[in-house]
C-alpha positions in Angstrom: 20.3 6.0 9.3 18.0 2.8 9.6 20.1 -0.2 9.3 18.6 -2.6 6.2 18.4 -5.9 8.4 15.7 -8.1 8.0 14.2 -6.8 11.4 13.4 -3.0 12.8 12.8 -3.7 16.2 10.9 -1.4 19.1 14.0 -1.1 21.1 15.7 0.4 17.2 12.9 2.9 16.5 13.1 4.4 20.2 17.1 4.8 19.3 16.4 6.3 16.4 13.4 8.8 16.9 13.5 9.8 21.0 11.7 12.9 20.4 10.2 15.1 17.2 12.9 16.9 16.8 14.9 13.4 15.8 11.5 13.2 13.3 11.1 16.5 11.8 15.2 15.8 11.1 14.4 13.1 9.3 11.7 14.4 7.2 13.7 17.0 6.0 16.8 14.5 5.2 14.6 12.6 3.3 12.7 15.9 1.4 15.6 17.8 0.9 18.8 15.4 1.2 22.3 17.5 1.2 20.9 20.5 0.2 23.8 22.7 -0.5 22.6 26.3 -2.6 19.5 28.0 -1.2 16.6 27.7 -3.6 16.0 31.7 -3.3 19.7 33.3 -2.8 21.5 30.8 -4.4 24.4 30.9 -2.3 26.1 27.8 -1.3 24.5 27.5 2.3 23.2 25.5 5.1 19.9 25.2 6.3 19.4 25.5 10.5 16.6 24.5 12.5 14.3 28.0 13.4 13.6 27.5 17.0 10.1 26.8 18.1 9.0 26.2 14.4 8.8 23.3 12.3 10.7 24.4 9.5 14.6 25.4 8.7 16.3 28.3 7.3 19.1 29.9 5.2 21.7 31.1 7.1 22.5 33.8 4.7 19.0 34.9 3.2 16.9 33.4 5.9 14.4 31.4 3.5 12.3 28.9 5.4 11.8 25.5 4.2 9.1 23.7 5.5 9.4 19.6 5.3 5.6 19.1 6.6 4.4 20.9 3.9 2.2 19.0 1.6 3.1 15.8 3.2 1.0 13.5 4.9 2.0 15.3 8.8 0.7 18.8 7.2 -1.2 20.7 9.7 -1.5 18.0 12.2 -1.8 18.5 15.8 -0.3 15.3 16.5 3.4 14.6 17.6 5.8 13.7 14.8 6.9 11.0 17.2 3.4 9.4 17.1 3.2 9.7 13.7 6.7 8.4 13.3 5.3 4.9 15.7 2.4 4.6 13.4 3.7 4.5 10.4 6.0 2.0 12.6 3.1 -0.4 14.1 2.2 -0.7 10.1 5.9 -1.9 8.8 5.8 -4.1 10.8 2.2 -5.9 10.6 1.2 -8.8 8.4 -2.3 -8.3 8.8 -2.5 -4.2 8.9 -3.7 -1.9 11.8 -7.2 -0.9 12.6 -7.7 2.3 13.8 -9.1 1.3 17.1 -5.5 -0.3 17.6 -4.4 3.0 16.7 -5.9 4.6 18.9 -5.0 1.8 21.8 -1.0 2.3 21.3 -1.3 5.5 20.6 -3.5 7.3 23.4 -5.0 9.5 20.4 -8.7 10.2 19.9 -10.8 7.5 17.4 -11.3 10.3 14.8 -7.6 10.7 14.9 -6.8 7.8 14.7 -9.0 6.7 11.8 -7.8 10.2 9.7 -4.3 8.5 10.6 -4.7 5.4 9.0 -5.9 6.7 5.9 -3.5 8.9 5.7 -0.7 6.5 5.8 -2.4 4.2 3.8 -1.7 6.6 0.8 1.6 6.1 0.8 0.8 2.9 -0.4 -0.6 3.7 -3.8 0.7 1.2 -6.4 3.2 2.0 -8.9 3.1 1.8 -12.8 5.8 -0.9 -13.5 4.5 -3.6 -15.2 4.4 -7.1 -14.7 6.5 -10.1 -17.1 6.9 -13.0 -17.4 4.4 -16.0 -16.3 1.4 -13.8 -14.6 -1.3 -15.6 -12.6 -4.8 -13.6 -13.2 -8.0 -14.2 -11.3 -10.9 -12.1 -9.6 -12.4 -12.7 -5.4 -15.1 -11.1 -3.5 -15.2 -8.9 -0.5 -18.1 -8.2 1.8 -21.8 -7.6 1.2 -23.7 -9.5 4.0 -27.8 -10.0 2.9 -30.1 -8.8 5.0 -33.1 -10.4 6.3 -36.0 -11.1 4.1 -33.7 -9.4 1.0 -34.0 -11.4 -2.0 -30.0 -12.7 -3.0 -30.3 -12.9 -7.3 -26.4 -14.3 -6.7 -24.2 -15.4 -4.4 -22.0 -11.8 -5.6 -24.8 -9.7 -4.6 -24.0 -6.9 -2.7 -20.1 -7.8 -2.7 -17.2 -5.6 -4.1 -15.1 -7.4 -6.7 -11.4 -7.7 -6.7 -9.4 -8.5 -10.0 -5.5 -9.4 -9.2 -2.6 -10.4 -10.8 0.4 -11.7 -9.8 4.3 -12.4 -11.0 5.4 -16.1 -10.0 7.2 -15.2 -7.2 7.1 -11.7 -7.5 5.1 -8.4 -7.7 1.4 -8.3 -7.4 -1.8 -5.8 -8.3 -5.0 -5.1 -8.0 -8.0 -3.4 -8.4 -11.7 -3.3 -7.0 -14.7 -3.2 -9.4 -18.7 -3.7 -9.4 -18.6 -5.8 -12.5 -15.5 -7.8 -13.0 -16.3 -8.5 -16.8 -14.0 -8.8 -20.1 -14.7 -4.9 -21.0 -13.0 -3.7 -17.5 -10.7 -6.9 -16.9 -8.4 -7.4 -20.4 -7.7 -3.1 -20.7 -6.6 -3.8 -17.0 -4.5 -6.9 -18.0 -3.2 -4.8 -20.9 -2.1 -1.9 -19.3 -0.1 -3.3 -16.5 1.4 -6.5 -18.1 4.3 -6.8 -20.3 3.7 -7.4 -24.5 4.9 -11.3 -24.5 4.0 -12.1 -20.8 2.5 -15.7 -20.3 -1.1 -15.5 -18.5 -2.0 -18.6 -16.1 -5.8 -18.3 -15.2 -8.7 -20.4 -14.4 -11.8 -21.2 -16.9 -13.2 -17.9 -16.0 -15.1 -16.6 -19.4 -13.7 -13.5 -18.2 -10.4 -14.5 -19.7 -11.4 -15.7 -23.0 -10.2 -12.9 -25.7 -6.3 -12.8 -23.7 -5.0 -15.1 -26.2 -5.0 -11.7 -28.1 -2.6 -10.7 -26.3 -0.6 -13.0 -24.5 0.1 -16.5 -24.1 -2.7 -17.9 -22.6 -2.4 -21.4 -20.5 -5.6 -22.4 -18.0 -6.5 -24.8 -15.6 -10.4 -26.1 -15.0 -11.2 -25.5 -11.5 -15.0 -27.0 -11.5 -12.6 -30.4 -12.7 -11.3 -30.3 -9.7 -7.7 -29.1 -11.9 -5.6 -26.7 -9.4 -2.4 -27.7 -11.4 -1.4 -29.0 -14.4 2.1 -29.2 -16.3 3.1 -26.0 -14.0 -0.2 -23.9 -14.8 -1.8 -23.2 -11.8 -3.4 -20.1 -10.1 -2.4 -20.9 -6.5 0.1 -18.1 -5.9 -2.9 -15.4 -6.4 -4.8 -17.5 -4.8 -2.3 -17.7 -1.7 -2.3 -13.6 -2.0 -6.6 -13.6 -2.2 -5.9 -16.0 1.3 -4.3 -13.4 3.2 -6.2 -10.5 2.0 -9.4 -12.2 2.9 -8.0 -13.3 6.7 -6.6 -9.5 7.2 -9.9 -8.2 6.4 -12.2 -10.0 8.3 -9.4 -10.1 11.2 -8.2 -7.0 11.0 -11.0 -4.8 9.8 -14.0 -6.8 10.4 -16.0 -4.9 7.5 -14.4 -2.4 5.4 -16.5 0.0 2.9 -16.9 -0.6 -0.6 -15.6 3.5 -1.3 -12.4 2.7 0.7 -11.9 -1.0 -0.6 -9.3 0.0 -2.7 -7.2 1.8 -0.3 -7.1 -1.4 1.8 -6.1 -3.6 -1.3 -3.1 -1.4 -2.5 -1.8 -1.8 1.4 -1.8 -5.4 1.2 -0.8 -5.1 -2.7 2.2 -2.8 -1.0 3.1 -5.0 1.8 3.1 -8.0 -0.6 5.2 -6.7 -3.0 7.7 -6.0 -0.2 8.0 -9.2 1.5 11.5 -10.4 2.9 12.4 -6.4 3.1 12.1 -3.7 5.5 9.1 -1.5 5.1 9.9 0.9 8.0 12.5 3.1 6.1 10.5 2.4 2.4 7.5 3.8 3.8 9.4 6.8 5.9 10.8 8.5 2.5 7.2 8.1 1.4 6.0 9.8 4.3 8.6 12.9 3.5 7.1 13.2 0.0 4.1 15.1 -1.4 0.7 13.8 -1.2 
């Protein structure tokens, strides 16, 4: 039903979804689709709404299907429709949605609206596919602020390390680890990058044993080289850039045991740039969790 413009607009989502009802439909279009033979009679059928329920049933046998079920809505209290704007006020963000601007829009309790967030933030796990072609590699830091009077061994104390790679212009991943060495690094570059994929990365030791596996072209950062003969490893670096300005902006501090999550949204909302997340992230919503 959502037209696939390049903008879903307030005024469009209100159209769209007046009321739970208009939600719950939707959910159950996208779980279920034309359903047309009854799981349990077998009969060629039609499903009806069962009034005062959330859930729909044969109109010959009377077996209920439940869309909420095992989704992401299961057993919440809150209105489909709020869910529904959520899941909105996250399409549409660059730089993702706390949870106390959850709770702002939404009039919801903070506990709420934190279990909210992380809820809809599994929809964005990332997928399997894996990447070809020219691949930019590299590795950032997130967080860990020293205390006072706490010795500092390194300037990577305390922080969470991020390993990412990216397609020229195309898909990115990532994942977060304590020690962003070769034995964790090359089995992740392995697994999620195409046999005969090029490899751009900086002088990093990390990256020394690739050429095993791939075509490996670098660039010497402490040279002051950022590009040379079209190596470079600015378009990860553009992708560490907005991560970095979301989650000091957005999220101020984020956990080290929920780092992850935070990095497969942005991974997510990366990878589908110049398309409209609303409806993308609304059949993931239907699905099981």
């Amino acid at each position: 039903r959502i037209l696939h413009s390049m903008r879903y607009t307030i005024t469009q989502f209100h159209t769209d979804f007046p009321d739970d009802d208009a939600c719950l439909n939707t959910v159950f279009e996208n779980r279920y689709g034309d359903i047309e033979f009854c799981p349990k009679c077998a009969a060629e059928t039609k499903f009806y709404r069962v009034t005062g329920r959330k859930c729909y049933a044969c109109m010959h046998c009377g077996h209920q299907l439940h869309p909420l079920a095992q989704t992401i809505f299961h057993k919440s209290e809150t209105s489909l429709k709020l869910w529904f704007y959520a899941i909105y006020l996250f399409s549409v963000s660059k730089n993702g949605v706390s949870a106390k601007e959850l709770q702002r829009h939404l009039g919801v309790t903070y506990k709420t609206a934190h279990r909210m967030a992380r809820q809809i933030r599994l929809l964005m796990q990332q997928d399997t596919d894996m990447l070809t072609g020219v691949i930019e590699a590299d590795e950032t830091y997130i967080g860990g602020t020293r205390k006072k009077y706490q010795q500092i061994h390194s300037q990577y104390d305390n922080k969470t390390a991020v390993v990412g790679i990216v397609e020229k212009n195309g898909r990115a991943k990532a994942f977060t680890t304590k020690h962003p060495d070769a034995t964790v690094t090359i089995p992740y570059l392995k697994a999620n990058i195409a046999e005969g994929s090029t490899l751009h990365t900086d002088e990093s030791g990390i990256y020394s044993r690739v050429k095993r596996d791939f075509t490996h072209e670098l660039i010497n950062h402490s040279k002051y080289e950022y590009v040379r003969a079209g190596v470079t490893t600015n378009t990860i670096e553009g992708f560490w850039g907005q991560l970095k300005r979301s989650l000091d902006g957005t999220y101020h501090s984020v956990s080290p045991k929920y780092l992850q999550s935070y990095v497969n949204e942005f991974v997510f909302r990366y990878n589908l740039r110049g398309v409209v997340v609303y409806p993308v992230l609304l059949e993931l919503a239907s699905k099981r969790v």
